[in-house]
C-alpha positions in Angstrom: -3.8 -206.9 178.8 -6.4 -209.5 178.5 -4.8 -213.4 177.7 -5.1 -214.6 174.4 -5.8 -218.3 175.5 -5.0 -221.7 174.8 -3.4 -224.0 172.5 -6.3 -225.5 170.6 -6.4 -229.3 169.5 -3.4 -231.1 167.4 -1.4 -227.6 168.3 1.6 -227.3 169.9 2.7 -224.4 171.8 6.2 -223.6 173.2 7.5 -220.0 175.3 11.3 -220.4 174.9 14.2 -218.1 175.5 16.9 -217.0 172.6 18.3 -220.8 173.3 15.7 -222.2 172.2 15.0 -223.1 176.2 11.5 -223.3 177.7 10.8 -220.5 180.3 9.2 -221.4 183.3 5.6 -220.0 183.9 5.4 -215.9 184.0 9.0 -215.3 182.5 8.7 -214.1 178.4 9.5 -215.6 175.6 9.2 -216.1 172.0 6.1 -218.1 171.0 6.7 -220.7 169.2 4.0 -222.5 167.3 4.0 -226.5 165.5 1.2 -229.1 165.3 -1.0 -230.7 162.6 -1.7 -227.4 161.3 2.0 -226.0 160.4 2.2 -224.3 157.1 4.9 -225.6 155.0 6.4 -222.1 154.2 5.6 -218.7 152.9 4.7 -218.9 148.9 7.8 -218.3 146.7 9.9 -216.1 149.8 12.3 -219.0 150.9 14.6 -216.9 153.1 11.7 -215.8 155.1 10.3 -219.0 155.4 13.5 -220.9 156.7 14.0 -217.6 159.3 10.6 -218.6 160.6 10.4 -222.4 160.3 12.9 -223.4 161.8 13.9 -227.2 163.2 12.0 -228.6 166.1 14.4 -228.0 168.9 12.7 -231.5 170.8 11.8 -233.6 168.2 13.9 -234.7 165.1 13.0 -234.0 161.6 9.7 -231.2 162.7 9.7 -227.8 162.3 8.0 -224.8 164.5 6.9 -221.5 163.2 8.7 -218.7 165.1 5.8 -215.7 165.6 8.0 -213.3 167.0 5.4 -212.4 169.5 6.5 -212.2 173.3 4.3 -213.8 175.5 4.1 -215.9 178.8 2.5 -218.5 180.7 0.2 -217.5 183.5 -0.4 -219.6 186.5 -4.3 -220.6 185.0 -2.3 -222.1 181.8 -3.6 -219.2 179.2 -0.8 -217.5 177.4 -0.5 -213.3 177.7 0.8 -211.3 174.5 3.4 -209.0 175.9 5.2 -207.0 172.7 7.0 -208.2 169.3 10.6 -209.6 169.8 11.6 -207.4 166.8 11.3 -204.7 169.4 14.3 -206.1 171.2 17.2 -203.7 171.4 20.7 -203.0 173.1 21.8 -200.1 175.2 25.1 -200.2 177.0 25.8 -203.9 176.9 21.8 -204.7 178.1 19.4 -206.9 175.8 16.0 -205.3 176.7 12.8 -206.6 175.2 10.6 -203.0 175.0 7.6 -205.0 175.0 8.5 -206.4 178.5 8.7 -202.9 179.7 5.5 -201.6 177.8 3.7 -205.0 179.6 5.1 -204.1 182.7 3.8 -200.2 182.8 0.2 -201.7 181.4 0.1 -203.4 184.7 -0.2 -200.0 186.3 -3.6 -199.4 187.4 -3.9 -195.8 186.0 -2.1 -196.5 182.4 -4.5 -197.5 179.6 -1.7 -197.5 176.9 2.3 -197.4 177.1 4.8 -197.6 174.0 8.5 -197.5 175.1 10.8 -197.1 172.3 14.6 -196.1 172.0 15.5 -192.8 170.8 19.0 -191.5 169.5 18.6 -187.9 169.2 22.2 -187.1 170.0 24.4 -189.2 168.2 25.8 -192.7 170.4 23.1 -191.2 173.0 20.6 -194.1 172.8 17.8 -193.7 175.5 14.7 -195.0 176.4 11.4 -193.7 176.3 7.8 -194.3 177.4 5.3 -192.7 175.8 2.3 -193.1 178.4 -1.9 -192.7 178.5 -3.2 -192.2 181.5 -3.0 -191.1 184.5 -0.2 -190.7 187.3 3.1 -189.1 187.0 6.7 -189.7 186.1 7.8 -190.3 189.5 5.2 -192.7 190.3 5.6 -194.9 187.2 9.5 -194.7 187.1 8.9 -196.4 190.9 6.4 -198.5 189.7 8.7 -199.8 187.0 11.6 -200.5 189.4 9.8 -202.6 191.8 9.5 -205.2 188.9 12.3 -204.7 186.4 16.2 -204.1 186.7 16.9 -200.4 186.7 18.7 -200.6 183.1 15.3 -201.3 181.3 13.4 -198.4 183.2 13.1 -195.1 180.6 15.0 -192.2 181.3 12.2 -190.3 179.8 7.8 -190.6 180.3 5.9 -188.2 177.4 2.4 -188.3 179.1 -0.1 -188.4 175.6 -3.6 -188.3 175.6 -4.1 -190.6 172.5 -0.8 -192.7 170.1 -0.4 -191.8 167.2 -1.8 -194.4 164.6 -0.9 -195.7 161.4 -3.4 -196.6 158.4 -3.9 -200.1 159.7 -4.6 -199.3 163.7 -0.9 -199.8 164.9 0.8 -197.5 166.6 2.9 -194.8 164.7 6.4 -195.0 166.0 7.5 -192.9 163.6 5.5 -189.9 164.7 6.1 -190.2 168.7 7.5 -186.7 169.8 10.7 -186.4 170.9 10.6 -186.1 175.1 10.6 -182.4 176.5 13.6 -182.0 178.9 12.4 -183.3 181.9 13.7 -181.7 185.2 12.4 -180.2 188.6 13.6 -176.7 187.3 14.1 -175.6 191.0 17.8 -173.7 190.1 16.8 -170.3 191.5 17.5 -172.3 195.0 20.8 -174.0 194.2 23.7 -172.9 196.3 27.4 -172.2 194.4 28.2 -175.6 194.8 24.8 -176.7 193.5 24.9 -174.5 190.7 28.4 -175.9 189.2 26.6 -179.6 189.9 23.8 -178.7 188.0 25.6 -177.0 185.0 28.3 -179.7 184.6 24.7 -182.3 184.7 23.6 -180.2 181.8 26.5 -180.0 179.5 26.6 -184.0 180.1 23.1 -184.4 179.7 21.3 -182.2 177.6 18.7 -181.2 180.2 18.2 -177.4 181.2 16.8 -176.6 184.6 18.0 -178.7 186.7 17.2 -178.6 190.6 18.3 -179.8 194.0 16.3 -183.1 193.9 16.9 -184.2 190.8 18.6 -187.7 190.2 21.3 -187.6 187.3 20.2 -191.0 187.0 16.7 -190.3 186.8 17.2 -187.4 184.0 18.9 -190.1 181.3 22.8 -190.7 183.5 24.7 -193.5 183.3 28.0 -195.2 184.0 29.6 -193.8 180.7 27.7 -190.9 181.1 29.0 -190.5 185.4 32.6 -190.7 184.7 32.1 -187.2 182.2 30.9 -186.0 185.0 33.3 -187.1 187.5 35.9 -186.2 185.8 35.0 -182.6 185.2 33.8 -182.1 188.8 37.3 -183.0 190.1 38.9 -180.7 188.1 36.1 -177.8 188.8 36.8 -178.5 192.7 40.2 -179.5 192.6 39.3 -183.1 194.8 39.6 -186.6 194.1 36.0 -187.6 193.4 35.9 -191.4 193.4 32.8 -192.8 190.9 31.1 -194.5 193.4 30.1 -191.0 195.5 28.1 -190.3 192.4 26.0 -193.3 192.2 26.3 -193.0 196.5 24.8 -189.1 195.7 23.0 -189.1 193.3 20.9 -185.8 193.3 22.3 -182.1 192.9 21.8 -181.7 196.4 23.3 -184.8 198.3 26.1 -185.0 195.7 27.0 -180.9 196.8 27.2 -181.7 200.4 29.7 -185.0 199.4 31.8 -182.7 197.9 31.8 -180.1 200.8 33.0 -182.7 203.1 35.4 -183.4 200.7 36.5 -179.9 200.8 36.0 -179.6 204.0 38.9 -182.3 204.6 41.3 -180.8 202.4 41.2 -183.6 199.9 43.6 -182.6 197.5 44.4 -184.6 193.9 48.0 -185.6 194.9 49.7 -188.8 193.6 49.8 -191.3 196.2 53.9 -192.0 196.6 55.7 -195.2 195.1 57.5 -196.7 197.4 60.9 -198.7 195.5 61.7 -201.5 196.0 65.5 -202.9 198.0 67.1 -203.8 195.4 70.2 -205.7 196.3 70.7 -207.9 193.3 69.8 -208.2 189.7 66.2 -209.1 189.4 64.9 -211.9 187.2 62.8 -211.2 184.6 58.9 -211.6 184.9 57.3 -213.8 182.4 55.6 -211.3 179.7 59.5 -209.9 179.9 60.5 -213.4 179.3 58.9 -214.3 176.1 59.3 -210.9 174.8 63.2 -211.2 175.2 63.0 -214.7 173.5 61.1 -212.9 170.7 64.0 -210.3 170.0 66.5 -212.6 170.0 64.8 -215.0 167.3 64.0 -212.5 165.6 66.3 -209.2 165.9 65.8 -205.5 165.2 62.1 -206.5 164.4 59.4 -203.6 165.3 56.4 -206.4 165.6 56.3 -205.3 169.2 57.0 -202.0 168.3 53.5 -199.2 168.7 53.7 -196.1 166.5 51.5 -193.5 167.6 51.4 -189.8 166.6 49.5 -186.9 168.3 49.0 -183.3 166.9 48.8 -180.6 169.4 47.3 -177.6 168.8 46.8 -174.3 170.8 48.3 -172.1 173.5 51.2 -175.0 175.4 54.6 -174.4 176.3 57.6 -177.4 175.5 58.9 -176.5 178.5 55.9 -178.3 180.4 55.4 -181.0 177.8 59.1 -181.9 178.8 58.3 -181.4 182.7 55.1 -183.6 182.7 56.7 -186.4 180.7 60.1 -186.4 182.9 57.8 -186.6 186.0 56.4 -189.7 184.3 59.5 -191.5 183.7 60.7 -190.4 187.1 57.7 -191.9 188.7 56.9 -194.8 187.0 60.0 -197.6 186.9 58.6 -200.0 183.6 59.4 -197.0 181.8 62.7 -196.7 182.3 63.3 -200.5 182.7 65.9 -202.4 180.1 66.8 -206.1 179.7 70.6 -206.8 180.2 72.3 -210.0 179.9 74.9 -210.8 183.1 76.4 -214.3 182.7 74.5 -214.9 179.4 71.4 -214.3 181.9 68.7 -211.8 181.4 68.1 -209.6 183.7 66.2 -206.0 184.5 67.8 -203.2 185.2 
């Protein structure tokens, strides 16, 4: 995009970060704008106008007008409008400024337009999407995005449009974007068995149909929430321990398939590694957490503060006997459950 310029005369121009920081020259920021020109406020709205004139953050008793606009510096000095910071949004933890992202895929030489937006069409699914004019393909912009941003702000999806949709005053129509085709390769008539099971657990997870050998679960909208579905239902499909990592290791239907066949291969079976006890050849002092938690009950006794009710209903085809099995194997295993506090010479101790 084309700079919009300079400060002019008696103006005062300032990029700075959600502290109120200046950014150095080519990282975005909020524009922030003060001088001998500054507006005193917005007629008769006072809540906007003390959201957007705010204090000078470097000089006492002036006020800046917050635009809301993203820009930078460039090296020459001239300022470049990247997006509006009301377009900022959070997905998984991440802060990500869309505009960034829509500057970033306007820097490709074959896209005349990009809107990136975040869409939620299955609910707590929140995604991002770049809606694209121009030429090239997915592949190529999805590369071209992660050479310059962190791979959390690159869109799972790219909906190649000929025009945007526009609203009554030239802006772009969010509101009437389509919703992103599913996007995969769609080579499964070439899967193996073990491919096929990949690429059908992918699909319940994902809401994508045709999935093929190449494709990157990453790539087609995965992520870490998103990978331990996956895990977890691929160990118990195969019957191997499936550590996360091998899935962001292997991340395509076809190297993830041959992970798991070496797996196989190995006889890598889901056992419980053993506990070894501990010698115990005298009564062991109490740890700390134990500590202040006996102190507790004895200043206050027979109180339930510490005390966590739960209830579950279950429903369907189970047998007590196993319930019973499973939770002996549990105590049996696992020594804090069966652990009490005793007192041995007025000491407390574990036993």
């Amino acid at each position: 995009t084309p700079p919009i310029g300079r400060p002019i005369a008696n103006v005062e121009v300032f990029v700075l970060d959600r502290n109120e920081q200046i950014v150095p020259v080519g990282i975005a920021g909020e524009l922030y704008i003060g001088g001998a020109g500054l507006a005193r406020g917005y007629l008769n709205r006072p809540e906007l106008t003390e959201e957007r004139f705010v204090p000078h953050p470097f000089k006492a008793g002036e006020r800046l007008y917050r635009t809301g606009d993203l820009v930078r510096y460039l090296p020459d000095g001239n300022l470049e409008f990247m997006g509006r910071i009301d377009h900022q949004v959070k997905i998984r933890g991440f802060r990500i400024e869309l505009g960034e992202i829509e500057a970033a895929l306007q820097e490709h030489p074959s896209i005349k337009e990009a809107v990136v937006l975040v869409r939620e069409d299955e609910p707590g699914d929140k995604r991002l999407v770049a809606y694209v004019v121009g030429g090239g393909s997915t592949p190529e912009w999805r590369e071209h995005l992660k050479a310059q941003l962190p791979s959390y702000m690159v869109p799972s999806h790219f909906v190649e449009m000929e025009t945007l949709p526009l609203t009554s005053n030239g802006k772009v129509d969010r509101k009437a974007l389509p919703i992103p085709e599913e996007q995969a390769s769609g080579e499964e008539n070439h899967l193996s068995p073990v491919e096929e099971l990949i690429a059908s657990v992918w699909s319940q997870v994902l809401g994508v149909s045709n999935i093929g050998a190449q494709d990157s679960f990453f790539e087609l909208g995965g992520h870490s929430l998103l990978a331990t579905q996956v895990v977890s239902r691929l160990q118990e499909a195969f019957q191997i321990e499936l550590p996360l990592r091998e899935l962001f290791e292997h991340s395509t239907v076809e190297t993830l398939a041959r992970r798991i066949g070496q797996l196989r291969q190995g006889d890598q079976k889901r056992e419980l590694p053993p506990l070894v006890p501990v010698e115990r050849g005298e009564a062991i002092p109490l740890s700390y957490a134990q500590q202040r938690l006996w102190f507790i009950d004895r200043f206050t006794p027979n109180s339930a503060l510490y005390n966590i009710p739960a209830v579950w209903r279950l429903t369907g085809d189970w047998a007590i006997e196993s319930l019973e099995k499973g939770w002996n194997q549990l105590l049996e295993r696992h020594e804090s459950l069966r652990t009490v506090i005793q007192e041995i010479d007025d000491q407390p101790v574990q036993q």
